[in-house]
SERO-4910 file (N, C-alpha, C, O; in steps of 0.05 Angstrom, whole numbers):
BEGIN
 pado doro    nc1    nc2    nc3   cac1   cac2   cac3    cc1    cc2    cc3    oc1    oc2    oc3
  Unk    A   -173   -338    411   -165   -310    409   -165   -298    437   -187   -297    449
  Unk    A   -146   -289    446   -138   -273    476   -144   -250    472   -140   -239    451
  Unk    A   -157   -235    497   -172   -203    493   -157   -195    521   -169   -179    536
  Unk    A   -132   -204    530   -124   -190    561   -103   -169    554   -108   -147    542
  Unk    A    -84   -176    560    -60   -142    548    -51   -143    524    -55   -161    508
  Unk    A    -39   -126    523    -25   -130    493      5   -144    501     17   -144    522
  Unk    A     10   -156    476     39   -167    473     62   -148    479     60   -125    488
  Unk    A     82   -160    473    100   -133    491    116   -137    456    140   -136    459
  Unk    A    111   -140    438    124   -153    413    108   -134    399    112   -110    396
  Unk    A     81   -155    387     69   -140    358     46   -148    364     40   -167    377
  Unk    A     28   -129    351      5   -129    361     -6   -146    328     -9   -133    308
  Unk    A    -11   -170    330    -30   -178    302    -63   -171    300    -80   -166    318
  Unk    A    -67   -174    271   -106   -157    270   -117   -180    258   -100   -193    245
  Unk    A   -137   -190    259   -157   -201    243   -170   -178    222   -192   -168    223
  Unk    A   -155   -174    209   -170   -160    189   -200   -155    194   -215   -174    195
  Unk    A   -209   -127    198   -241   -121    188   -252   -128    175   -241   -138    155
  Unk    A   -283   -128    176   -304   -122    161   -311    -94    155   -317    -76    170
  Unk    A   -310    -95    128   -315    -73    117   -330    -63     99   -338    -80     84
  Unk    A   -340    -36     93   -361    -23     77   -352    -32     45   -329    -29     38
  Unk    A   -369    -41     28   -366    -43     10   -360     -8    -10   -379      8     -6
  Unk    A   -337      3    -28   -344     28    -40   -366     29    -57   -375     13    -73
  Unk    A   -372     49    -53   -397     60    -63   -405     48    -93   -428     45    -98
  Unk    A   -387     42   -110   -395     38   -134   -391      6   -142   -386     -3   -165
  Unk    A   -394    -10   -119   -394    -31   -113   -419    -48   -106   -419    -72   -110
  Unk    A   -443    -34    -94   -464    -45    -91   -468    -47    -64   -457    -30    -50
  Unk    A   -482    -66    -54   -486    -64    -23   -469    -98    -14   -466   -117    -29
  Unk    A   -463    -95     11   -461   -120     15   -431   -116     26   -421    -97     15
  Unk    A   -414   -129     45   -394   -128     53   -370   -139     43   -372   -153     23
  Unk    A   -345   -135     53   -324   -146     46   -308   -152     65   -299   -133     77
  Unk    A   -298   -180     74   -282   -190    101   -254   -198     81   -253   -207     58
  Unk    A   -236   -190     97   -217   -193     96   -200   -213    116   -202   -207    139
  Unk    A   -181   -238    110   -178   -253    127   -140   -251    131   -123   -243    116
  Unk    A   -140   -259    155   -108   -264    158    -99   -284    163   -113   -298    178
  Unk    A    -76   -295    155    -57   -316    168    -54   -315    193    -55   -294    206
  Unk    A    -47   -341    205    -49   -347    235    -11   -330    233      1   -324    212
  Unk    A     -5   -327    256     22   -318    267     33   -328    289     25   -349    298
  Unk    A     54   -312    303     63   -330    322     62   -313    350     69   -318    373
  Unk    A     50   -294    338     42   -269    364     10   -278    373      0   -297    361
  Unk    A     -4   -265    392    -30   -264    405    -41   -247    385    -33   -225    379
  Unk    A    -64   -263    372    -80   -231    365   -104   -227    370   -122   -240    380
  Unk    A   -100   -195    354   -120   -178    367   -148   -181    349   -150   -197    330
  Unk    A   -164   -165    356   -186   -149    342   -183   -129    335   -194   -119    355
  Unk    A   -175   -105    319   -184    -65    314   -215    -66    302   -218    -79    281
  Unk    A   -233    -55    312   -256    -42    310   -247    -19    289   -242      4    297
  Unk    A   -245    -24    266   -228      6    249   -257     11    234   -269     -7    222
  Unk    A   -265     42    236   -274     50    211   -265     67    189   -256     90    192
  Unk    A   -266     53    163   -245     62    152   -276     74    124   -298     66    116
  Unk    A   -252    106    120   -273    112     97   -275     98     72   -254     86     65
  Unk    A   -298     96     54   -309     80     40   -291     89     14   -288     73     -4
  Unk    A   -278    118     14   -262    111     -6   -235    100    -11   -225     97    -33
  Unk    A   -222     93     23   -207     70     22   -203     53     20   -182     42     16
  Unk    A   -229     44     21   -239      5     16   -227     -2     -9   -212    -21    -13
  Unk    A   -234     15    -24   -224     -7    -57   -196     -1    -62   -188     -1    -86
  Unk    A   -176      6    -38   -149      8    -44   -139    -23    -36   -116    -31    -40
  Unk    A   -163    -41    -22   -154    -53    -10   -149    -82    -22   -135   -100    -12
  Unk    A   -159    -84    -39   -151    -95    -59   -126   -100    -76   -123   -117    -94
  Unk    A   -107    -80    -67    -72    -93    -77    -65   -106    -53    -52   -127    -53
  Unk    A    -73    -95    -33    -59   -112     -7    -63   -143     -9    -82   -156    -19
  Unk    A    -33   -155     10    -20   -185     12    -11   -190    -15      7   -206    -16
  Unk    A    -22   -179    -44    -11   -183    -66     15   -182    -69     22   -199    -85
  Unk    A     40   -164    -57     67   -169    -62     67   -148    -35     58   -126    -33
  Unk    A     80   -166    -16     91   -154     23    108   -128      9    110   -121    -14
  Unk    A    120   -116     37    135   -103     36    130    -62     41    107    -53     44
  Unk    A    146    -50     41    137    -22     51    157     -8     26    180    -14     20
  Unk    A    138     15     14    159     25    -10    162     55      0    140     67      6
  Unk    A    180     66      3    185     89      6    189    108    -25    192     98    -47
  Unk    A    189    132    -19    187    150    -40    228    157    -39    235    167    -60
  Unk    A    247    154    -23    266    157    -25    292    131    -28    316    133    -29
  Unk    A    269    100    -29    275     76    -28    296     78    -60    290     90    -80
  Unk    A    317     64    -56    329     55    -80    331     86    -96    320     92   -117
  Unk    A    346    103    -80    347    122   -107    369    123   -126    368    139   -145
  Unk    A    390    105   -123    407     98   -145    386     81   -167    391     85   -191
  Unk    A    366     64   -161    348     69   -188    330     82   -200    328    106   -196
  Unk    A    310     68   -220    303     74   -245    268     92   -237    253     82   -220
  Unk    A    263    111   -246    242    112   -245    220    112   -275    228    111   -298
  Unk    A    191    113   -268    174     99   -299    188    130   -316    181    125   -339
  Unk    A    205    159   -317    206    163   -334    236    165   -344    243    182   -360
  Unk    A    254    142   -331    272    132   -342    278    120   -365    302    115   -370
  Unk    A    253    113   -386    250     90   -405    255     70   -398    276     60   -407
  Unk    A    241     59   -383    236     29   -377    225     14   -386    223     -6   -373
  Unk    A    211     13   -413    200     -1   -441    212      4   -468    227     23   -473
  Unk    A    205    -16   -489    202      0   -517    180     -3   -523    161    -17   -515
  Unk    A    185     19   -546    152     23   -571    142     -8   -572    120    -14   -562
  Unk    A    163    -30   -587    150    -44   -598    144    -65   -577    128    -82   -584
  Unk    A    156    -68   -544    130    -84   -519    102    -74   -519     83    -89   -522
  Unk    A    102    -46   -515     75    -31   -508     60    -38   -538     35    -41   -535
  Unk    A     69    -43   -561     54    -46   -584     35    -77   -579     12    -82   -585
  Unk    A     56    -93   -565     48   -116   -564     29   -120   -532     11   -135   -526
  Unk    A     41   -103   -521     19   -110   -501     -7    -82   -511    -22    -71   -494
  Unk    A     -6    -78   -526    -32    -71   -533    -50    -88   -542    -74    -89   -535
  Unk    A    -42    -99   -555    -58   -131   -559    -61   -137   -534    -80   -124   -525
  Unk    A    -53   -146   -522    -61   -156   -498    -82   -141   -482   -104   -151   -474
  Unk    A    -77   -126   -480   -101   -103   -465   -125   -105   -481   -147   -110   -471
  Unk    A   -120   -100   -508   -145   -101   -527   -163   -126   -520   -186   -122   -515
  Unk    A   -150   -154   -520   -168   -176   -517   -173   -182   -483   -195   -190   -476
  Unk    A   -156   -178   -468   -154   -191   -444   -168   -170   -424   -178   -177   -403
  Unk    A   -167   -145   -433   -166   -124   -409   -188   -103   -413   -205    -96   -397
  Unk    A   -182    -93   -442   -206    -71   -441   -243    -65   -441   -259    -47   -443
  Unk    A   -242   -106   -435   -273    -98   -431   -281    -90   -402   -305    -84   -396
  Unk    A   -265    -90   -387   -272    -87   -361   -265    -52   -351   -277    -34   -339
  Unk    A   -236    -56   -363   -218    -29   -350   -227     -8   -379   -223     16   -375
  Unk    A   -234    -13   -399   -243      8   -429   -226      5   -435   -207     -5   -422
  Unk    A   -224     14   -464   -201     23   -484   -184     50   -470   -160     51   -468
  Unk    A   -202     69   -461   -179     93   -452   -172     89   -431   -157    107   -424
  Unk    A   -178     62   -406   -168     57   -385   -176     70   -369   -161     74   -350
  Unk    A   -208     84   -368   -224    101   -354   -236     87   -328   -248     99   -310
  Unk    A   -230     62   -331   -248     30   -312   -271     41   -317   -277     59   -332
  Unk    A   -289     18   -295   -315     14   -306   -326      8   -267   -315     16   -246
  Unk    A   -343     -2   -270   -358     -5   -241   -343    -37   -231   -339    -47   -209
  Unk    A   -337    -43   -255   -316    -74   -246   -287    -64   -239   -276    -72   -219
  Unk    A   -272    -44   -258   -248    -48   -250   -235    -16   -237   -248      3   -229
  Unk    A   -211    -18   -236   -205     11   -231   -182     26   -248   -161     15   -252
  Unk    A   -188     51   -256   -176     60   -262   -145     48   -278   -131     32   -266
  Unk    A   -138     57   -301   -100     50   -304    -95     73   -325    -81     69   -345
  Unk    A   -102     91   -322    -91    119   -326   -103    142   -317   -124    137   -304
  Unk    A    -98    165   -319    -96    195   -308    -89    192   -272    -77    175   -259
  Unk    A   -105    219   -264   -100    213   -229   -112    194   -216   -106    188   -193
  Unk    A   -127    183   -228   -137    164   -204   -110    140   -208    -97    133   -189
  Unk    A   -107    130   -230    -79    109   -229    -56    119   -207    -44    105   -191
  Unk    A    -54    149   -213    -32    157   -199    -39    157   -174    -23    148   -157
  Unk    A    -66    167   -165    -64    163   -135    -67    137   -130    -78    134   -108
  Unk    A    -61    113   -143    -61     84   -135    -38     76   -122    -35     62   -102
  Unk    A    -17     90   -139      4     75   -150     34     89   -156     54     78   -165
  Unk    A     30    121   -148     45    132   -145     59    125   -114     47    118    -94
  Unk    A     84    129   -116    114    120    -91    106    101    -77    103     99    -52
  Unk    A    101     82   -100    107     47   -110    123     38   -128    130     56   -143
  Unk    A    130     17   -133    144     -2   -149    122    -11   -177     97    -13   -174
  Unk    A    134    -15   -196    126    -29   -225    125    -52   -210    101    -58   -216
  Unk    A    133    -69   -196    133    -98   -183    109    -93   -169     95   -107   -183
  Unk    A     97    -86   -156     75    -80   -144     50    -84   -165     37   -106   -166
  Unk    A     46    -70   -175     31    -68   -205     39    -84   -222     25    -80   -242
  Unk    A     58   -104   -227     61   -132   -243     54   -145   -220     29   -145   -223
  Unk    A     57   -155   -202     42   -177   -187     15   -180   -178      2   -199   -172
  Unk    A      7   -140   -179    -26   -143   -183    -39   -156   -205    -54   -175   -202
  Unk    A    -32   -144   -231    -34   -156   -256    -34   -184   -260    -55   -194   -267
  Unk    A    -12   -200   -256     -8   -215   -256    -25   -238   -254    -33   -254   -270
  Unk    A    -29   -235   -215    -51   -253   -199    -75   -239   -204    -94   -252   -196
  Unk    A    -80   -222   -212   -117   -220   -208   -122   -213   -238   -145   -205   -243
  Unk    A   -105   -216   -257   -125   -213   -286   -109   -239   -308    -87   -249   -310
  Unk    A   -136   -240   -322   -160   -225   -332   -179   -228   -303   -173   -241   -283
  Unk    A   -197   -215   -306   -210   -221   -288   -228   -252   -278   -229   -266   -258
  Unk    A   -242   -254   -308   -250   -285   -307   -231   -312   -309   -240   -334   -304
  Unk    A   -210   -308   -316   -184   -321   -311   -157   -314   -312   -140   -310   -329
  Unk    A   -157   -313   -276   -136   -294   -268   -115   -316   -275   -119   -339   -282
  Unk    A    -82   -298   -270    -53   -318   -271    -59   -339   -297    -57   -363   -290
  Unk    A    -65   -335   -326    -72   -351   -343    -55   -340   -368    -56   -352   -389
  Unk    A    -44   -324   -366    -22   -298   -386     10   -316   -380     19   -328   -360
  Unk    A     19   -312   -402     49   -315   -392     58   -292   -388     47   -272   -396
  Unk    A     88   -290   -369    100   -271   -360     99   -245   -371     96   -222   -362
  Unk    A    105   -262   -408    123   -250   -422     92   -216   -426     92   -192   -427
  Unk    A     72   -236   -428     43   -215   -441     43   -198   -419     46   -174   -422
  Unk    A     40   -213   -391     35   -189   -368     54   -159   -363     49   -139   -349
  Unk    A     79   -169   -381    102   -145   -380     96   -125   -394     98   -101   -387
  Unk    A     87   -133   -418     75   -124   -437     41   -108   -444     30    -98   -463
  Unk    A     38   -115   -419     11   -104   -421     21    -81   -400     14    -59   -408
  Unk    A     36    -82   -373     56    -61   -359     61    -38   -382     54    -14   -384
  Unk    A     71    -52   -393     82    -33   -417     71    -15   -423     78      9   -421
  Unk    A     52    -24   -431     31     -4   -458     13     11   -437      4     34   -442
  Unk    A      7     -2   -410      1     18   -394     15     49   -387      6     72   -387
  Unk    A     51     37   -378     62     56   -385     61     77   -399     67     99   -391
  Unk    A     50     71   -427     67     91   -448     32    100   -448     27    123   -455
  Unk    A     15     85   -442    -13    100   -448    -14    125   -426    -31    143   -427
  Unk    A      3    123   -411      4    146   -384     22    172   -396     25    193   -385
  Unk    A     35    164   -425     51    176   -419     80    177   -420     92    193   -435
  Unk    A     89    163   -405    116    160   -394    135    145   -413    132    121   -418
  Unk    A    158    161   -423    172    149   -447    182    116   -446    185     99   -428
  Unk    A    185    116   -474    199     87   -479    231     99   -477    241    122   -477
  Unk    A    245     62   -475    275     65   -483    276     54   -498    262     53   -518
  Unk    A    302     37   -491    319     23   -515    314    -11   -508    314    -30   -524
  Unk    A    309    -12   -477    316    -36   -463    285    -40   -462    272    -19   -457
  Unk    A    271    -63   -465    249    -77   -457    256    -79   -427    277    -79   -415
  Unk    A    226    -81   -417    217    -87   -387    218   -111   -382    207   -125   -399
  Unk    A    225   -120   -366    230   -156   -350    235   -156   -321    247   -139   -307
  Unk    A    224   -176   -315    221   -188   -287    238   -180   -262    232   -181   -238
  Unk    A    267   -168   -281    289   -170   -263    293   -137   -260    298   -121   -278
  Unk    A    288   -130   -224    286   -107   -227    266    -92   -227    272    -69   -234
  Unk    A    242    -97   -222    223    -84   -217    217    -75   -206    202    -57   -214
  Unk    A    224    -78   -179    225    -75   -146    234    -42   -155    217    -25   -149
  Unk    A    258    -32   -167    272    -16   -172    262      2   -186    276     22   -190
  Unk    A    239      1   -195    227     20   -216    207     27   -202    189     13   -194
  Unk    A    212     65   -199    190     74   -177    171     85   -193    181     96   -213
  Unk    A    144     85   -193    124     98   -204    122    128   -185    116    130   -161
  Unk    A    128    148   -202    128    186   -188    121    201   -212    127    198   -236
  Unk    A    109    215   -204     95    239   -218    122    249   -236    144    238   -232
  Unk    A    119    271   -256    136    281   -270    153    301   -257    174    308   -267
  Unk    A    141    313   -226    156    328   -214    175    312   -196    190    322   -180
  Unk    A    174    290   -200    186    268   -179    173    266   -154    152    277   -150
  Unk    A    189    249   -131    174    240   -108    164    264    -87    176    284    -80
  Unk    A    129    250    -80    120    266    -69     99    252    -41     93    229    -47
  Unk    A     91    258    -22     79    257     -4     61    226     -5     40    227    -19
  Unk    A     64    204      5     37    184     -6      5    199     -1      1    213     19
  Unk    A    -11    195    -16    -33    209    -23    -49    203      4    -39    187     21
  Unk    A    -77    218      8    -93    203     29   -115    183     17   -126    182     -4
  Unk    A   -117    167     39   -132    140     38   -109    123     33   -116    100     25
  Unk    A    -83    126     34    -69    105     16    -51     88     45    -40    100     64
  Unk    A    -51     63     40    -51     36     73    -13     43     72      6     37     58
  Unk    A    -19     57     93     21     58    107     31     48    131     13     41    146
  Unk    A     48     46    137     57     48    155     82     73    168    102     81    156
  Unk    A     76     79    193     98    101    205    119     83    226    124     59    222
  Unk    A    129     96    243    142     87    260    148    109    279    166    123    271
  Unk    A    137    118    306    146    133    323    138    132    352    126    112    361
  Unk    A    143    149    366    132    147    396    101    156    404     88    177    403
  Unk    A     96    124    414     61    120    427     65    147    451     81    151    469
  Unk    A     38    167    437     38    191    463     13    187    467      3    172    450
  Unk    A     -6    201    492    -29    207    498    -30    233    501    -10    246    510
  Unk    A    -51    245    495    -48    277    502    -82    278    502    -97    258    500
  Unk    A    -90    308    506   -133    305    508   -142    293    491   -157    273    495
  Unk    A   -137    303    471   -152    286    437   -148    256    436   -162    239    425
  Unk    A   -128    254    450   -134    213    445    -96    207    443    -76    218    454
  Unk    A    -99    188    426    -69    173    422    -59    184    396    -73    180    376
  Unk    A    -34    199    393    -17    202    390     18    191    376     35    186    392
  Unk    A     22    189    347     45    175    343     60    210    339     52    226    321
  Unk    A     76    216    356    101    234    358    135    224    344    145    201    340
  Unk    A    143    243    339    177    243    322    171    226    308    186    210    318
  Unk    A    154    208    284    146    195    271    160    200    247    163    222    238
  Unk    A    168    178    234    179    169    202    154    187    188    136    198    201
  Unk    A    157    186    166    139    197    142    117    178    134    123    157    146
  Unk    A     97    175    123     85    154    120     97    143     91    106    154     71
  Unk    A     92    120     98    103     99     73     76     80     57     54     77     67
  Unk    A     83     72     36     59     61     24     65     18     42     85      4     41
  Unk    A     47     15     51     48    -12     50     29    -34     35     10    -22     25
  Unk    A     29    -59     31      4    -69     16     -2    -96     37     -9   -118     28
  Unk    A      3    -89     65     -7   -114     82    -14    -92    101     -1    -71    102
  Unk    A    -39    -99    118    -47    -83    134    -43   -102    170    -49    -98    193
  Unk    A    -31   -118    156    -33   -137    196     -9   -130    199      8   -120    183
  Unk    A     -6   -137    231     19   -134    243     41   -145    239     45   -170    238
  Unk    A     61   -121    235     97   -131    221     95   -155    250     82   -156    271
  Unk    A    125   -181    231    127   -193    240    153   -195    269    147   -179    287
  Unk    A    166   -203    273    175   -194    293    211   -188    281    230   -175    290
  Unk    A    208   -202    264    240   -194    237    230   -170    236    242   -153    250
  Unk    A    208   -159    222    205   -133    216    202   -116    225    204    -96    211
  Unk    A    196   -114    258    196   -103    281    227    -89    276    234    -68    266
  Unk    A    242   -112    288    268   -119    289    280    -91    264    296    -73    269
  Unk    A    270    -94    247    285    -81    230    281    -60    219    295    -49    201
  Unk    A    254    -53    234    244    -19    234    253     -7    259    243     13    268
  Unk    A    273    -22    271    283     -2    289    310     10    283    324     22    300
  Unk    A    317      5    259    341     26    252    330     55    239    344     75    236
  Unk    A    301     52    231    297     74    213    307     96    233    305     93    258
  Unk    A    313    114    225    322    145    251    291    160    249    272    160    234
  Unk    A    299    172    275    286    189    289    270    203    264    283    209    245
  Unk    A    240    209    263    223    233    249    210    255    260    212    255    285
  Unk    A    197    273    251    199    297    256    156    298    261    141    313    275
  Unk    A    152    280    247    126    283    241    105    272    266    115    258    283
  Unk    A     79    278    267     62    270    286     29    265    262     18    278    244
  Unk    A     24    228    281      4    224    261    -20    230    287    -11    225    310
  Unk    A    -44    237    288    -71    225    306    -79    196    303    -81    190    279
  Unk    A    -83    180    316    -87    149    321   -121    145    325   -135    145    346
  Unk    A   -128    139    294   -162    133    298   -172    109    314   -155     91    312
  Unk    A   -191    103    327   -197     71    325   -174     54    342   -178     30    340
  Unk    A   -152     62    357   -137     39    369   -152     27    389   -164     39    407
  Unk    A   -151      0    382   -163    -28    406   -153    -49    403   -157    -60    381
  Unk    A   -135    -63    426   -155    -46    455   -144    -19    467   -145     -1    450
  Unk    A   -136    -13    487   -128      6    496    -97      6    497    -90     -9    515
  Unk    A    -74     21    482    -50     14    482    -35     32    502    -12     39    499
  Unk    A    -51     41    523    -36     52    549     -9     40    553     11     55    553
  Unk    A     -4     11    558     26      1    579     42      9    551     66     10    555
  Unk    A     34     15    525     56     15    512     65     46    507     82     50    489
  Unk    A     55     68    521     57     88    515     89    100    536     97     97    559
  Unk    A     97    114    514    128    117    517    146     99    502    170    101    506
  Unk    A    136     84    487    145     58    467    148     67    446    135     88    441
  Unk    A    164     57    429    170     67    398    148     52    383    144     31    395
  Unk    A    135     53    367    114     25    352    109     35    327    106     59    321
  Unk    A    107     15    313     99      9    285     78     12    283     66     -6    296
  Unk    A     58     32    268     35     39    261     26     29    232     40     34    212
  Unk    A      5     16    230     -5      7    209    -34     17    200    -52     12    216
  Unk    A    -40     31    173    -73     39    171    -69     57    151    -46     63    143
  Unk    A    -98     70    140   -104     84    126    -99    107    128   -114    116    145
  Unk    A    -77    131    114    -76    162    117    -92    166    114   -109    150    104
  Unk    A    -97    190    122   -117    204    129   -103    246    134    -96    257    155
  Unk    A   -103    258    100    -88    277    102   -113    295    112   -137    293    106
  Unk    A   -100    314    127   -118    340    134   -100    358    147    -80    354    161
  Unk    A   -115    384    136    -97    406    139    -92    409    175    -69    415    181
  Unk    A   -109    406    196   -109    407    219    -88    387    233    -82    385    257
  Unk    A    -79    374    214    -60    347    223    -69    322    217    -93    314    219
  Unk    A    -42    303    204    -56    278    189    -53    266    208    -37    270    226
  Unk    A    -77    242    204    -86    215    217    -85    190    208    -88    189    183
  Unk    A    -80    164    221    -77    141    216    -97    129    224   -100    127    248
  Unk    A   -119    113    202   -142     98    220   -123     66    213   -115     54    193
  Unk    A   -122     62    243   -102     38    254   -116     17    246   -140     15    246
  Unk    A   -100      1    238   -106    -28    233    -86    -45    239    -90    -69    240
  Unk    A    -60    -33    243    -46    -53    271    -24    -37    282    -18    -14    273
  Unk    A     -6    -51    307      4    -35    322     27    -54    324     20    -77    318
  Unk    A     52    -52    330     78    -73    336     98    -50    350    105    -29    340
  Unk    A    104    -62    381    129    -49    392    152    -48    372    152    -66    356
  Unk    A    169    -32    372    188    -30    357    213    -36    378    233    -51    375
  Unk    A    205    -20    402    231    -12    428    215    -11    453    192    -18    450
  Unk    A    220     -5    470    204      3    500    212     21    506    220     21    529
  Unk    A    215     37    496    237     70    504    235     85    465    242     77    443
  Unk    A    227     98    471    227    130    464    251    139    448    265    153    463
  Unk    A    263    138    421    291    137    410    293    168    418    274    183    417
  Unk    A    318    176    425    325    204    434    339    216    415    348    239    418
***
């Protein structure tokens, strides 16, 4: 591992060590990364303890979901189920699921939440594909990926409709998921704080520290290391933003890249004084400043 400048590309992280959340017990949680084809780094990030247990969807299904992504489709109150999947994935929940997560889906000190706000601040301006591939790979808990497709859709389902959110005509399947945004009843809104995004804007310095200026909006992501260099590549069409995040924790020191466009990776962090990003990775986008 090299500790001299930064790449003039993407900055990759070894994932942290981190605080276990509170209702977790004592004891740590490391997080590991895949080797890449960039130099990487270290981030020294402290991240609050009630971010930690978000961290748990991440590497589960790549990718960055926007709240304005795919709006020619479907959202959960399009009817994206019927009565009689959610009937059947009630069964499923009943045997496979509710000793951990409860019958009202209240969770427990093992699992988290799958209804009221706390679901929504999971999982709101995300994808149903997100939340089937969590499902998927990590339950039941004592034998995860052990469900066929057909039950895990179905247990989607009945989550659905236990939230709430109407049935249709068409059953839920595989195809298309990506397309189905989970949003509040008022529709899309702000990603929540604590929740792992990524921005994209210009590296500034000013007294307070480092600075992302004309910055994209924040986006939900579920990988916290550094985009790859395709993805670099291809966050440089997003246009110009209006927004400015504060930069917690960057290391090492990203001075030569300042005046650079870069890909910000980490935990929001909303506050009325101005939101913050505690960084957990960094990737040039441009060497110049989009005008």
């Amino acid at each position: 591992m090299s500790f001299g400048g930064w790449p003039t590309t993407a900055v990759s992280t070894r994932r942290p060590t981190l605080p276990s959340p509170p209702d977790s017990g004592p004891g740590h949680r490391t997080m590991q990364t895949g080797s890449t084809t960039v130099r990487q780094r270290r981030l020294h990030v402290s991240i609050p303890a009630a971010a930690v247990v978000l961290l748990s969807v991440a590497n589960l299904s790549g990718g960055v979901f926007e709240a304005q992504a795919g709006q020619d489709g479907r959202t959960v109150w399009d009817g994206v189920y019927t009565a009689g999947q959610a009937a059947r994935g009630k069964v499923v929940y009943d045997t496979s699921c509710g000793a951990c997560h409860l019958p009202d889906m209240s969770g427990s000190d093992e699992a988290r939440p799958l209804a009221g706000e706390r679901f929504m601040q999971d999982w709101r301006e995300d994808t149903l594909h997100t939340l089937f591939v969590r499902i998927r790979n990590l339950m039941p808990f004592d034998e995860p990926a052990t469900l066929s497709a057909d039950a895990y859709l179905d247990s989607v389902a009945y989550i659905l409709e236990f939230n709430g959110f109407p049935p249709g005509e068409r059953e839920l399947t595989s195809e298309g998921l990506e397309d189905i945004r989970i949003e509040g009843r008022d529709g899309p809104a702000e990603v929540p704080s604590f929740a792992l995004v990524e921005v994209v804007g210009c590296l500034t310095e000013d007294a307070g520290g480092w600075l992302l200026t004309n910055s994209t909006r924040a986006v939900r992501t579920r990988d916290p290391s550094a985009s790859t260099e395709d993805e670099l590549s291809s966050l440089g069409s997003r246009p110009t933003g209006t927004r400015t995040f504060g930069l917690m924790n960057v290391y090492p020191n990203p001075a030569e890249h300042a005046g650079h466009r870069m890909a910000v990776k980490g935990f929001l962090i909303r506050d009325p004084n101005g939101d913050r990003i505690n960084v957990s990775s960094l990737g040039m986008v441009a060497d110049a400043c989009a005008r």
